[in-house]
Steps between C-alpha positions, in 0.01 A plus 500: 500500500657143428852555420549425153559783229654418135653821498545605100805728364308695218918625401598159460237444243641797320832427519395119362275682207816705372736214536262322247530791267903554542447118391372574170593883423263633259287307524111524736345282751214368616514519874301158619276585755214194485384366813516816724857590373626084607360626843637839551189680421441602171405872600809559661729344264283703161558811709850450573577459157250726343798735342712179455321217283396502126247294580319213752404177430183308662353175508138638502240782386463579853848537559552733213226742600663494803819647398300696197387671851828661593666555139257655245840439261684194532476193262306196675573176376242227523699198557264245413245702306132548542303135652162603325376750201313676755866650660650644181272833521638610849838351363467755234355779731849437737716557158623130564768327355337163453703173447331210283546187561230272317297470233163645682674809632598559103148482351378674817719777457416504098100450589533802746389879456694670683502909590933477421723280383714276708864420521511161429800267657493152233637195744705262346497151631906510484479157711384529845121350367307713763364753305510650135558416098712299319751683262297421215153607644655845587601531119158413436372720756741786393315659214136473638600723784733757353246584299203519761330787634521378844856501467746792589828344574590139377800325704661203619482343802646147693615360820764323623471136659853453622698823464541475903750207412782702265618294254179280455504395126061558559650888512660469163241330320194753630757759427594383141128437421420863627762655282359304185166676503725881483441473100111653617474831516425508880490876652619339827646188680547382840659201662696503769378464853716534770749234411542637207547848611824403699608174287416570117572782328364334157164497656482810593247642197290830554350463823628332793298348771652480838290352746653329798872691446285784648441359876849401523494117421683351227329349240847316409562128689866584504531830609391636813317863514740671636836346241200648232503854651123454647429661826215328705148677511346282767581457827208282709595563860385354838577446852536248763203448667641191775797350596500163645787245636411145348662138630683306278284217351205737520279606197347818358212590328285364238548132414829472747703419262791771655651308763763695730806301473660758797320698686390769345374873534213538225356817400153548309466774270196695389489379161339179345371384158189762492683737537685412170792253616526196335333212693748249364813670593705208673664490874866729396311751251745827620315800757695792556512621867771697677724519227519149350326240396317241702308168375107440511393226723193281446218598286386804401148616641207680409646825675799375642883329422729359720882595498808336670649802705733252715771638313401864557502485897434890485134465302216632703135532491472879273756455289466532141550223206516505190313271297669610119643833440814698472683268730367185409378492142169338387684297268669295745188468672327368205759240414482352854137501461519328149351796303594822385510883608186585230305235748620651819411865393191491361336284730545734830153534593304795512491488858851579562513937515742618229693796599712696233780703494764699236 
């Protein structure tokens, strides 16, 4: 097989999940698992935390059935709601709890006949302008669907646009116009993501919703994972696969824009952007091999990088590297690479083997 694994610790994930809750005691959470768990694999990461979470949150209907597969209990939250009338049956069927976010999803949800009641998740528009009401529309809104038979539970819902930056004054004003709309008689309310988790306690509500916390990046700009508590769920590990001596003056790979300015011993690794790694990570983005960090050399490749190992006289063809993990977080990565962790995770592709382990 080619050598490249992203090896995932299933007890790190726990260990983030009940950090999030010693967070906020008292109160639940939503454990974020969209987009295959941010790459870990959604079916691992449900099962690990079957007897742990209150509750997952998805981005789809597919998704949710997914984890509806391994927990006949748990509350499902619908991040962004149902996309057409047609979903809100099987939503129903699942025992959904269904965020809405527009105008259609509201008369859909009204207009629908449904075999049970939903739990209904209201989003306020608090100031991010992606998706829900203003204040004054969920006031409006408010009485219509307390009342409605499609309606079980009626709560309150936002998001965060700059909670990763503490002390943004966006925080306080989503924050103060969340708090404004308490005088409803919502049965439940949720706001914090992960920033909020570790950073503000105001926001903490009802119902939590960790999401990247639990892989072990921080979702904080000035805080690294592991100053937060957060142990790293993903390691993506390689090997050498060559070893070469290069003259100074000479060039490597794609575009030669690397140009040896000693001579150099290169070393390419079995790892390039389909596998997952970002494309535009730049000549110095950190590798971990034999114990300390080395810098990436020319352009990444379809299935391959380049590292400088003239530092490292004692690399050899077999050993392994370290691409992001629990030596070399996926947070510094990302920063070199002018992105962030979320990006890194979730785009490792399908065909790198994920191997798990407690």
């Amino acid at each position: 097989m080619r050598p490249l694994v992203a090896t995932i610790d299933l007890a790190a994930i726990v260990h983030n999940y009940r950090l999030a809750r010693r967070c906020a005691p008292g109160r639940q959470a939503f454990a974020v698992v969209k987009a295959n768990a941010y790459g870990h694999g959604a079916r691992e990461v449900v099962s690990v935390l079957h007897d742990e979470a209150d509750g997952f949150a998805v981005a789809s209907l597919e998704e949710a059935a997914e984890v509806r597969a391994m927990h006949a209990e748990a509350r499902i939250l619908l991040l962004e709601g149902c996309f057409s009338a047609d979903e809100l049956p099987m939503a129903a069927h699942l025992g959904l709890d269904l965020v809405l976010q527009g105008p259609e999803q509201v008369e859909a949800l009204l207009a629908a006949d449904l075999p049970r009641p939903l739990n209904v998740w209201l989003k306020l528009d608090s100031g991010m302008h992606r998706l829900g009401f203003s204040a004054e529309a969920i006031r409006e809104l408010f009485p219509r669907l307390r009342g409605a038979a499609q309606v079980a539970e009626l709560n309150l819902i936002s998001h965060f646009a700059c909670a990763d930056e503490r002390g943004h004054s966006m925080t306080e004003l989503q924050l103060e116009r969340f708090l404004e709309l308490l005088d409803l008689d919502f049965d439940q309310r949720s706001l914090a993501n992960s920033a909020a988790v570790v950073a503000i306690p105001a926001a903490h509500m009802d119902w939590l919703r960790p999401g990247i916390m639990l892989y072990g990046a921080t979702p904080l700009v000035d805080l690294s994972a592991a100053e937060l508590g957060l142990k790293p769920a993903m390691t993506l590990g390689a090997q050498l696969i060559a070893v070469r001596q290069v003259p100074a003056g000479e060039s490597i790979g794609y575009g030669a824009d690397w140009v040896a300015t000693r001579p150099s011993r290169i070393g390419t690794v079995s790892c390039g952007y389909a596998d997952g790694y970002p494309r535009q990570a730049p000549a110095g983005t950190p590798v971990w091999i034999g114990g300390r960090r080395v810098p990436l050399a020319g352009r990444v490749s379809m299935d391959m990088l380049m590292v400088d190992l003239t530092d490292l006289p004692g690399a050899a063809v077999g050993d392994a590297v370290e691409l992001w993990g629990a030596n070399l977080p996926v947070d510094e990565v990302a920063r070199a690479a002018g992105t962030i962790g979320y990006e890194l995770l979730t785009k490792v592709t399908a065909r790198v083997p994920r191997r798990y382990h407690t």
